[in-house]
C-alpha positions in Angstrom: 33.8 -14.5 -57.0 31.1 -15.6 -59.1 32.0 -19.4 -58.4 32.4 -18.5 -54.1 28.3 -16.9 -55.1 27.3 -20.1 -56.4 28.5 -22.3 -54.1 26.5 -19.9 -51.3 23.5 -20.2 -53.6 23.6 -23.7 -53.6 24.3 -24.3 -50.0 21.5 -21.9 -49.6 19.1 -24.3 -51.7 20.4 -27.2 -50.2 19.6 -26.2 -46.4 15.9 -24.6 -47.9 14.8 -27.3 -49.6 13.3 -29.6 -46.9 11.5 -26.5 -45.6 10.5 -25.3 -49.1 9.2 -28.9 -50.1 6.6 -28.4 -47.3 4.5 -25.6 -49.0 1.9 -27.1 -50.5 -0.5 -24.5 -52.6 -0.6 -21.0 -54.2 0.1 -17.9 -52.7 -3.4 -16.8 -51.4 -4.4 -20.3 -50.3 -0.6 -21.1 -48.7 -0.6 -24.2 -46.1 2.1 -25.9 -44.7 3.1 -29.9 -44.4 3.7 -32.1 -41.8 7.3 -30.6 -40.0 6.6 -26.9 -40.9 4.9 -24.5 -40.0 3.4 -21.1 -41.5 5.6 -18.3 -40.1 4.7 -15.2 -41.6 4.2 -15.5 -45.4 6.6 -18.5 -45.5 6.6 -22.4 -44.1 9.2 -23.0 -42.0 10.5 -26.2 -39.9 10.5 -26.7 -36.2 12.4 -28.6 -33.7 10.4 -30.4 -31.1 11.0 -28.4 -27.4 9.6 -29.7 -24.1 9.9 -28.6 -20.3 8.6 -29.9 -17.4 7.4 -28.1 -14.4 6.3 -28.9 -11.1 3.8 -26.9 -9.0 4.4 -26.4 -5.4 4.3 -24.4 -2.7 3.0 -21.1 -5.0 5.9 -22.1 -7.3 6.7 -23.6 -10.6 10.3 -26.0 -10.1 12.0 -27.3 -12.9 12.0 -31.0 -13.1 15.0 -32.6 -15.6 17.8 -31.3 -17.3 19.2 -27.8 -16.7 16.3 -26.4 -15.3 16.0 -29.3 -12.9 15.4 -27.9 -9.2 15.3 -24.2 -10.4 12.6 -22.4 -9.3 10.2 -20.2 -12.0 13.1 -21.1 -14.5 13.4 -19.2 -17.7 12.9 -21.2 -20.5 14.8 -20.5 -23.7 13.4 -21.6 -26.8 14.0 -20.6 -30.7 11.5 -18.5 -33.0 9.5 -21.4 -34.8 10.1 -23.9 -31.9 7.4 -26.4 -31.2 7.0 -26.5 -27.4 5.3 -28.8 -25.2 4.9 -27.4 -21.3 4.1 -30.5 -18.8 2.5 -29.3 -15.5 2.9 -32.0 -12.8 1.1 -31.4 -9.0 3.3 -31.9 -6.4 0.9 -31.4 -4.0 -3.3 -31.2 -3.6 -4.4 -27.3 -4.4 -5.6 -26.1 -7.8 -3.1 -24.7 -10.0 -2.9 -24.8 -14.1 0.2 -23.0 -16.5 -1.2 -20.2 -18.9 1.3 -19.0 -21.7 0.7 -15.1 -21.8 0.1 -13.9 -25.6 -0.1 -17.6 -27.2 -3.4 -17.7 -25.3 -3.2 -21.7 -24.3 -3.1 -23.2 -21.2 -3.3 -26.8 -19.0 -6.4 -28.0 -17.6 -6.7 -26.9 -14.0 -5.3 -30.0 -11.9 -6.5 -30.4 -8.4 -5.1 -34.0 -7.2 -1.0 -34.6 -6.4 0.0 -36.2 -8.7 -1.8 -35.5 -11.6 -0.5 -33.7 -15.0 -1.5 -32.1 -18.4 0.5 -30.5 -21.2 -0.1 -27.7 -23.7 1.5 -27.3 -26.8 2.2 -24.3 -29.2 4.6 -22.7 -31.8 6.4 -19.8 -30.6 5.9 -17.7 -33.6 6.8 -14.6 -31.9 10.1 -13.5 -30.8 10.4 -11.9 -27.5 9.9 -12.7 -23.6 6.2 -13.9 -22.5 4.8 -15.0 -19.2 3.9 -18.3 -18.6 1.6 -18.3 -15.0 -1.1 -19.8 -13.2 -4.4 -18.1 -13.6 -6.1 -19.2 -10.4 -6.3 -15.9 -9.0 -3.8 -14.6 -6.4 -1.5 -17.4 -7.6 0.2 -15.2 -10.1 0.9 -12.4 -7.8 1.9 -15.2 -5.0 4.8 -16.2 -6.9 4.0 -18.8 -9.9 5.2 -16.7 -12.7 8.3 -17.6 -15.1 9.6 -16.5 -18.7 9.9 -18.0 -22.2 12.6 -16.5 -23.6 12.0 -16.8 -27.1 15.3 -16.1 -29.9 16.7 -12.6 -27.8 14.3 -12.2 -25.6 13.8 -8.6 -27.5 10.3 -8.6 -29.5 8.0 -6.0 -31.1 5.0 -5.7 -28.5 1.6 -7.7 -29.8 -0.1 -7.5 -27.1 -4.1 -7.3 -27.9 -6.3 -5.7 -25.5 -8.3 -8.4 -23.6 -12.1 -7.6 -24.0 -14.2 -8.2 -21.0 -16.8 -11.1 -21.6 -20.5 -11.6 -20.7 -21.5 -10.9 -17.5 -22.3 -14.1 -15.9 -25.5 -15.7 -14.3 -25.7 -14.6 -10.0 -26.2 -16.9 -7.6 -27.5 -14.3 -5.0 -29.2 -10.8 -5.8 -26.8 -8.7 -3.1 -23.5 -9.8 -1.9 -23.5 -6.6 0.2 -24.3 -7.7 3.7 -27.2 -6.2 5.5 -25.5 -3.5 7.7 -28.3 -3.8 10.3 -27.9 -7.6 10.5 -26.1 -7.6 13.7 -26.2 -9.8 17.2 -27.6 -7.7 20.0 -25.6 -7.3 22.6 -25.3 -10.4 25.1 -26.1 -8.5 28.1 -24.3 -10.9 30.4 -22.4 -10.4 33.5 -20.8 -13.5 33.6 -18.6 -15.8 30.7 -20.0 -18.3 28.6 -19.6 -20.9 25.7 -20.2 -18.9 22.3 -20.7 -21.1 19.0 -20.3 -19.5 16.0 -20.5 -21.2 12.8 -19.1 -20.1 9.4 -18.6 -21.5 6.0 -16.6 -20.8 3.0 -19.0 -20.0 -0.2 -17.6 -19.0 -3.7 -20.5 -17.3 -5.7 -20.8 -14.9 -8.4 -22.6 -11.3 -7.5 -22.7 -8.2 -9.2 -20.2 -5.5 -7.8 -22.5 -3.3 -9.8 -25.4 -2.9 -11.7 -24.6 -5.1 -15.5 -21.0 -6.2 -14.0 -20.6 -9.8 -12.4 -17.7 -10.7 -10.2 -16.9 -14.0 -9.0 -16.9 -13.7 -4.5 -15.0 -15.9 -2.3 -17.1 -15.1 1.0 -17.5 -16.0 4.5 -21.5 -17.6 4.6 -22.1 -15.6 1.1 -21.8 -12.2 1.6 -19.3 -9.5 2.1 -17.9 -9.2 4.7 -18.8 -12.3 6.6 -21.3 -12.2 9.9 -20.4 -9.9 12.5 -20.0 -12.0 16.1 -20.3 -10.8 19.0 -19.2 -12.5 22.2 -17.7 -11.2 26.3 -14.1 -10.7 27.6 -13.6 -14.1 28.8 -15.6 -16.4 26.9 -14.6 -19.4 25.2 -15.9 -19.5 21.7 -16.4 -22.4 19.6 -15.5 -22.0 15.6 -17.3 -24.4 13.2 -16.2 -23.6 10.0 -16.9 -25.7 6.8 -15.9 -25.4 2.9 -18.6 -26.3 0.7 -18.0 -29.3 -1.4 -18.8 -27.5 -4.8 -15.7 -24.5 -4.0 -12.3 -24.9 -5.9 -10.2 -23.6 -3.1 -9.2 -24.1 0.7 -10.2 -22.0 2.7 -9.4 -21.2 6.8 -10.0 -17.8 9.2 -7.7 -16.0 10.8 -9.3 -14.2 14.1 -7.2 -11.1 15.1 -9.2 -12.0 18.1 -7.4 -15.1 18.9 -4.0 -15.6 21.3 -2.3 -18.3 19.5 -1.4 -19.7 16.2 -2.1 -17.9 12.6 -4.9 -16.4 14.9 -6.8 -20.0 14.3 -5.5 -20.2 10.5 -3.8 -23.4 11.0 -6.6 -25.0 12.9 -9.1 -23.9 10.3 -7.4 -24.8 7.1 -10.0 -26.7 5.5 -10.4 -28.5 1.9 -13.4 -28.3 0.2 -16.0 -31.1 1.4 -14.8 -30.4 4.7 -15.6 -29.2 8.4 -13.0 -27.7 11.0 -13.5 -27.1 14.6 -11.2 -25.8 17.5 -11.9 -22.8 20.4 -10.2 -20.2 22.1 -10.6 -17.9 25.4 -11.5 -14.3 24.5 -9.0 -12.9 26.3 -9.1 -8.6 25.1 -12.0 -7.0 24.6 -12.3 -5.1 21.7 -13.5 -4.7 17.5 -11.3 -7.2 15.8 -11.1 -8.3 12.3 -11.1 -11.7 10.6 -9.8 -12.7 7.3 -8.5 -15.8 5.3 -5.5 -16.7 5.5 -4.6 -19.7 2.6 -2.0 -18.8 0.1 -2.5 -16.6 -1.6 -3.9 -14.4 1.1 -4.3 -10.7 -0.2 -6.4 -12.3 -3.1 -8.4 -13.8 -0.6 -9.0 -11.0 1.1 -9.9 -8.9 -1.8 -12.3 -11.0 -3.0 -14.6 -10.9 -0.1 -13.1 -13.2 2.8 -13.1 -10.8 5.9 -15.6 -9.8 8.8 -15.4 -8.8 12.0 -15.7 -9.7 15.4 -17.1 -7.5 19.0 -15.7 -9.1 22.3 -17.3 -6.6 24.6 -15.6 -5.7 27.6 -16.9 -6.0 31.3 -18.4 -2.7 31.1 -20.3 -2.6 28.0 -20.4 0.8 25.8 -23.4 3.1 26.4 -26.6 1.8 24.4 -27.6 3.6 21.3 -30.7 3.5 19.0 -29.3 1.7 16.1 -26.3 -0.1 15.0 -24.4 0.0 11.9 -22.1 -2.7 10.3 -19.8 -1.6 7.8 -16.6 -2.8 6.2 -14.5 -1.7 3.3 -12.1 -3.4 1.2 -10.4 -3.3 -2.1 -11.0 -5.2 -5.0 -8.4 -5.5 -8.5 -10.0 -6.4 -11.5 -8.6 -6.2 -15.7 -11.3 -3.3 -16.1 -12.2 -0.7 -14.7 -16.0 0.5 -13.2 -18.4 0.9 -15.4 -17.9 -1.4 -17.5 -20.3 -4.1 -18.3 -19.6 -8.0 -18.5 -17.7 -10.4 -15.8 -15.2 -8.8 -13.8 -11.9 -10.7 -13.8 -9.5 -10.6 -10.5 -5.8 -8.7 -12.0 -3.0 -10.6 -10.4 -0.6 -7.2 -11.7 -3.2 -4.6 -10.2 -2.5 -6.8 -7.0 0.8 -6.7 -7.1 0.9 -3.1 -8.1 -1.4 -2.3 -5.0 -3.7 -0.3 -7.9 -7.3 -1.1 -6.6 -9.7 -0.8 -9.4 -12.8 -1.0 -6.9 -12.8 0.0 -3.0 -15.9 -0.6 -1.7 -18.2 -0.7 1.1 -19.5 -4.4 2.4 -18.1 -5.4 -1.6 -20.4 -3.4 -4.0 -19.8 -0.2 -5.8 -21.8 2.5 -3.6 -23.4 0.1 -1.8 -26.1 1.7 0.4 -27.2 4.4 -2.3 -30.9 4.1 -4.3 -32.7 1.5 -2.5 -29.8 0.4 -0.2 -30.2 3.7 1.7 -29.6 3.3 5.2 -32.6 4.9 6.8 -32.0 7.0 10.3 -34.1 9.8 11.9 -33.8 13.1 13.7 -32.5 12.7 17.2 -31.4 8.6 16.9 -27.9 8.1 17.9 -26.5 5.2 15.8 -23.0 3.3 16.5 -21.0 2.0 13.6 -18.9 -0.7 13.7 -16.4 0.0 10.8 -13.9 -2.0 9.7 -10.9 -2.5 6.7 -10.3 -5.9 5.0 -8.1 -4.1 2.6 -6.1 -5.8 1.8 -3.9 -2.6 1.6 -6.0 0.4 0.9 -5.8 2.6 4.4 -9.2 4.2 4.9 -10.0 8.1 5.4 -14.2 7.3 7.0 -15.5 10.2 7.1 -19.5 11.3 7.3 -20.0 13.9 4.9 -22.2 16.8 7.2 -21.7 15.3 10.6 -19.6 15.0 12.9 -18.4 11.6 15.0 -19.7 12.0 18.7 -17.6 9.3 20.2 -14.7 7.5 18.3 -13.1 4.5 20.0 -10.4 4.5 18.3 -8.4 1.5 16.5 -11.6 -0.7 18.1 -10.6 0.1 21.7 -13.1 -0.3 24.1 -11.3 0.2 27.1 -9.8 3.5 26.6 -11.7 7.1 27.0 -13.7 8.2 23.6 -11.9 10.4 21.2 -15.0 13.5 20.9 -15.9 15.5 17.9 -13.8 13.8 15.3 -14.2 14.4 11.6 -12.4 12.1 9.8 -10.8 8.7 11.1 -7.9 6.4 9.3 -8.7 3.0 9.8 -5.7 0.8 8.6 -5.9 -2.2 6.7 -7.1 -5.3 9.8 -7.7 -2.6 11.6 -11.5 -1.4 12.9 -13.2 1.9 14.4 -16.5 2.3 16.4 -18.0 5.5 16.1 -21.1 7.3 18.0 -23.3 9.7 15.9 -26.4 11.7 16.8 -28.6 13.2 13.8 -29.8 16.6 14.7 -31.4 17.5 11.2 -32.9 15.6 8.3 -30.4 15.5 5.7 -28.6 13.1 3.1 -25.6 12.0 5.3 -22.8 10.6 2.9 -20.5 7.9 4.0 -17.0 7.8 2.0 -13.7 7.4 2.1 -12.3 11.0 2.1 -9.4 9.7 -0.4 -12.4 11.0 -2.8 -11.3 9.2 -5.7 -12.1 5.9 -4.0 -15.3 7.5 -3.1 -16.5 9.0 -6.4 -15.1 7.1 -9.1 -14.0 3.6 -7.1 -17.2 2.8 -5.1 -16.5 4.0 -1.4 -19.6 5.9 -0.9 -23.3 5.2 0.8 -25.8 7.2 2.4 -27.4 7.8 5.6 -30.9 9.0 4.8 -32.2 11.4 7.6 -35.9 12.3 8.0 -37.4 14.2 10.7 -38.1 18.2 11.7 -36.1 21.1 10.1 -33.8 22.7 13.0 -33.1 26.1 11.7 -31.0 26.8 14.9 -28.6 24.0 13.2 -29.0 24.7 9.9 -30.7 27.3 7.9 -30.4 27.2 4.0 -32.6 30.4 3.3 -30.7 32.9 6.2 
């Protein structure tokens, strides 16, 4: 027995020494030598581990060996492994590979053809994510596993902390809600230009909390346009040079391919034309449509578009464009730095933000929008989502006329209180103000409204009408 406990000793020392001969230093002040590294409290050697991934098509592919072809592969490695990750482009986008946990990453490649690699120890046993971080590419599919030794580790996780809030490059991303086309009081067709282009700008969603935008002609939502049943409209739309991703528009408005997507995918740099006969009248969304397309969405790419019908709606005082969509970010409102888009929330369809034209309660303080006693006023409301359902409701009024799902065509809905508006879908609504009041405008799924951003306010002034109202009967 003793001489079997020997021999295991020994064999013991003998498979330890190489590791042991690369401490170097006491044991407050321990550092490791070339082949080891520090794993825990001891030095420990590694084996040299490498992979190689392709990115394409929203997905990572597994070039070489037995992850060859594979797509996303899981990619076992040992605790104390040394591993290099290649990423090669397959293709001209913007893509990168983050290892969740080890915090490293690639350089974000842009050209086909090009590569980088990262390199780290996997210290830690257990299964971690390695992704890419352009946002909306996670969620879209490019998303694998290290499995490192079982696969089963203790969770040490830290809690990201937000960062700084960044510099803006525009003091309101909201867009005006009165900034609207007249009507084009025509009774015949006509050749309609609109011109749009593709701007990526940081903004605050609210006051001390920047957010980087992806926006149709840098705002949210993009212009509203307004053109006749039967016109042919003209699209110009560009991507400025300086943006990181393409871009394109899909028109619910169009008969035909994507809705225009296809003939408006455009690379940064770059202009796209191409046309297309108005053929319904109606209130029809737009929104991008590049991979990965609810991340587009939600960060600010959507508008709307009025093809008025050969018997135009009644005229009204004032006009009203509104649109609401929802936004994922890692933290939640209220709290100050930069914002950064949550691939998970996304996928979760757990909106930390819904807002109105893409600020947290947009038209309150000085944003008010102002109305008076007796105006009617028409909203154009609309959902970029891209998934939250809308409950618009007008907290102390009551919708006159509701043309419901942006149907023109049809006879008014009267005296409606609240209206769903799905996600690409759009509402016009008819309101007269018969006393001066604070007229809120929310989602009525109140915890969108209160605590989310979904809420502005329709400031009323003008004579008391106790016949309406009386406060002191």
């Amino acid at each position: 027995m003793k001489g079997r406990m020997l021999a295991l000793m020994l064999t013991g020392l003998m498979i330890c020494a190489p590791l042991l001969s690369g401490c170097i230093g006491s044991d407050d002040t321990l550092s490791c030598g070339e082949g080891t590294t520090l794993l825990g409290d001891e030095c420990i050697g590694y084996n040299d581990v490498s992979y190689t991934l392709r990115a394409e098509n929203m997905a990572f592919i597994g070039v070489g060996g037995s992850i060859d072809g594979i797509t996303n592969p899981d990619l076992p490695i040992a605790v104390g492994d040394r591993v290099t990750l290649t990423l090669i482009m397959s293709e001209s986008n913007l893509h990168d590979v983050t290892i969740e946990y080890y915090n490293v990453a690639t350089s974000q490649l842009t050209e086909e053809g090009s590569e980088d690699s990262l390199t780290f120890i996997a210290s830690a046993e257990g299964t971690y994510a390695y992704y890419c971080s352009i946002p909306g590419h996670r969620a879209g599919g490019m998303e694998g596993n290290f499995i490192i030794g079982t696969g089963q580790g203790p969770s040490n996780f830290v809690e990201a902390q937000i960062g700084a809030a960044l510099d803006v490059d525009t003091d309101n991303i909201a867009r005006d809600p009165l900034d609207i086309p007249p009507p084009t009081g025509r009774n015949e067709t006509a050749d309609v230009h609109i011109y749009m282009e593709a701007v990526e700008l940081v903004a605050e969603i609210q006051s001390g909390t920047t957010f980087t935008y992806w926006t149709y002609n840098g705002t949210v939502p993009g212009p509203m346009f307004r053109a006749r049943v039967g016109d042919t409209v003209f699209v110009h739309f560009s991507n400025l040079e300086e943006n990181t991703m393409h871009h394109n528009v899909d028109f619910h408005s169009v008969t035909g391919q994507g809705g225009g997507a296809a003939a408006t995918e455009t690379a940064p740099g770059t202009t796209s034309v191409f046309s297309f006969k108005a053929m319904h009248p109606g209130l029809f969304v737009y929104h991008c449509a590049t991979p990965d397309i609810p991340t587009h969405i939600s960060k600010g790419m959507y508008g709307m578009m009025l093809i008025e019908p050969e018997i135009p709606l009644p005229p009204v005082d004032k006009e009203v464009y509104i649109m609401q969509g929802d936004i994922y970010t890692k933290w939640r409102p209220g709290t100050e730095g930069h914002q950064e888009f949550d691939d998970n929330a996304l996928f979760e369809e757990s909106p930390t933000y819904v807002v109105f034209n893409g600020k947290f309660a947009t038209f309150t303080g000085e944003d008010t929008i102002q109305a008076e006693v007796g105006e009617t006023m028409r909203i154009y409301f609309g959902v970029g989502g891209p998934n939250t359902i809308s409950s618009f409701h007008l907290i102390g009024e009551i919708f006159d006329r509701v043309y419901n799902m942006g149907d023109l065509v049809s006879e008014p809905m009267q005296s409606v209180q609240t209206i769903a508006v799905v996600p690409g879908g759009a509402v016009v609504v008819d309101v007269t103000f018969d006393v001066p009041a604070n007229y809120i405008l929310v989602d009525h799924a109140l915890t969108r409204a209160f605590h989310k951003g979904a809420v502005g306010i329709i400031a009323v002034t003008g004579d008391e009408d106790p016949s309406v109202i009386n406060e002191d009967a």
